[in-house]
C-alpha positions as CSV (number, residue, x, y, z in Angstrom):
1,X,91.4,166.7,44.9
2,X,92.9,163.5,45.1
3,X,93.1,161.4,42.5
4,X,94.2,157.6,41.7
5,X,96.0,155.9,38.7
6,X,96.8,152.8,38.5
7,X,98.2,150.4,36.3
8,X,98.7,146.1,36.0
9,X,101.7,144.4,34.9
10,X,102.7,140.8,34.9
11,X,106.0,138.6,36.3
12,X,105.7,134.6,35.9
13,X,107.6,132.9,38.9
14,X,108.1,129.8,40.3
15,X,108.4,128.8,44.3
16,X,107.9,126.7,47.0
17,X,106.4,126.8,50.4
18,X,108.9,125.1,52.5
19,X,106.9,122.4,54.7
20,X,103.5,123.1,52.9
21,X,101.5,120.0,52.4
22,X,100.6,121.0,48.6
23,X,103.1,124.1,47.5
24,X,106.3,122.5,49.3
25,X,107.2,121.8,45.7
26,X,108.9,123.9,42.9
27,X,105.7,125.2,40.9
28,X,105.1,128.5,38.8
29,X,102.5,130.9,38.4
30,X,101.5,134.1,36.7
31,X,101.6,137.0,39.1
32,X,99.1,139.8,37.8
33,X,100.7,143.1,39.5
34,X,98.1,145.7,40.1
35,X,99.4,149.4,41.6
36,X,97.7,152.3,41.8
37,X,99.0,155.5,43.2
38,X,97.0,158.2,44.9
39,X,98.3,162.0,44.7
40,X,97.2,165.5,43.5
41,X,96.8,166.5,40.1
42,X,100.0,169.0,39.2
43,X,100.9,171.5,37.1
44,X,101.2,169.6,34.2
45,X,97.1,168.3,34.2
46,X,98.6,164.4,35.4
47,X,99.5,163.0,39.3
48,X,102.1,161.3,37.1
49,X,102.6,160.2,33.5
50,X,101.7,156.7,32.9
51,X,104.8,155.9,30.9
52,X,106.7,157.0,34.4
53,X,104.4,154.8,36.5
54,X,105.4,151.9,34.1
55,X,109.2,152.3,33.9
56,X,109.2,152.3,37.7
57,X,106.9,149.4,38.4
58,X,108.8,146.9,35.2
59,X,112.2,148.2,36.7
60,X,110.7,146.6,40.4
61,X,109.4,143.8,39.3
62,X,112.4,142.5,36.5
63,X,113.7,141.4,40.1
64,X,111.3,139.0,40.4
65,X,110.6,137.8,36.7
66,X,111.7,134.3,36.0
67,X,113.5,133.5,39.0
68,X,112.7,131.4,42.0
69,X,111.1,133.9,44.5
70,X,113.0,131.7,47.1
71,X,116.7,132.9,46.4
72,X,114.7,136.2,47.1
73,X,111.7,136.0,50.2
74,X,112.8,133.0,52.9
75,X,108.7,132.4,52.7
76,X,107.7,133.6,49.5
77,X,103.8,133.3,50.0
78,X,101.7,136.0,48.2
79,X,101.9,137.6,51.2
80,X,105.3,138.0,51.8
81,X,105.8,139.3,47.7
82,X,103.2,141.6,48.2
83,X,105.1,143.5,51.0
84,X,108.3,143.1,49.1
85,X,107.1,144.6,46.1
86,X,105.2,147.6,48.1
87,X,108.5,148.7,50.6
88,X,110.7,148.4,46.7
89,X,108.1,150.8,45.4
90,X,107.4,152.6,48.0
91,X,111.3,153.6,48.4
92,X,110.5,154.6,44.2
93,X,107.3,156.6,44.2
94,X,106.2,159.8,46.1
95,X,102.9,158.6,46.4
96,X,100.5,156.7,48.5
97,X,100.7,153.1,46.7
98,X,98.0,149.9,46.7
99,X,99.6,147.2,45.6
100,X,97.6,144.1,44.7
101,X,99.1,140.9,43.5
102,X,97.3,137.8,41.8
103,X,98.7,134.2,42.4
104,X,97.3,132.6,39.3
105,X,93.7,132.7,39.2
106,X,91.1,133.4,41.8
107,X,93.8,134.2,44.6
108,X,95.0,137.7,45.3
109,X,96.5,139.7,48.5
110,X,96.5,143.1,48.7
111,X,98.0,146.3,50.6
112,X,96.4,149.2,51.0
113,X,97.3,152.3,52.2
């Protein structure tokens, strides 16, 4: 039986939108990082041991903590940070992976698998 775990995390940010009307200037948000991974229970009674699932997912997302997400993503839109984030924890975890990710408030993109 498949199962799913997941897990939220936070990064605070700052970027621009180059030639976007309103988010063409340097701004910050809170990201809210939500994975969850999908797998079969093993052995041990857990598809993975949350403390795991953490270490992986802080060790991602350090890269994009407190930096300006354009040294890192030509477009960095929610979009483009979301698929980012997913192929860097995707090439991490042996697992079917959902990544959502929360631009501030209210605003959210999500891949699923």
């Amino acid at each position: 039986m498949k199962m799913r775990l997941g897990i939220i995390d936070y990064i605070d940010s700052a970027h621009y939108l180059p030639e976007h009307a309103t988010c063409g200037v340097v701004h910050g948000h809170t990201y809210k990082v939500e994975v969850v991974i999908a797998g079969e229970k093993k052995e041990s009674g857990m598809v993975m041991d949350f403390y795991e699932i953490k270490k992986v997912v802080k060790e991602v997302l350090k890269e994009y903590d407190h930096v300006l997400l354009n040294e890192i993503l030509e477009y960095p839109s929610v979009e483009n940070l979301c698929e980012h984030v997913h192929a860097r924890l995707s090439s991490r975890l042996d697992f079917s992976i959902s990544l959502k990710i929360w631009e501030g408030q209210g605003k959210w993109c999500e891949i699923c698998p």
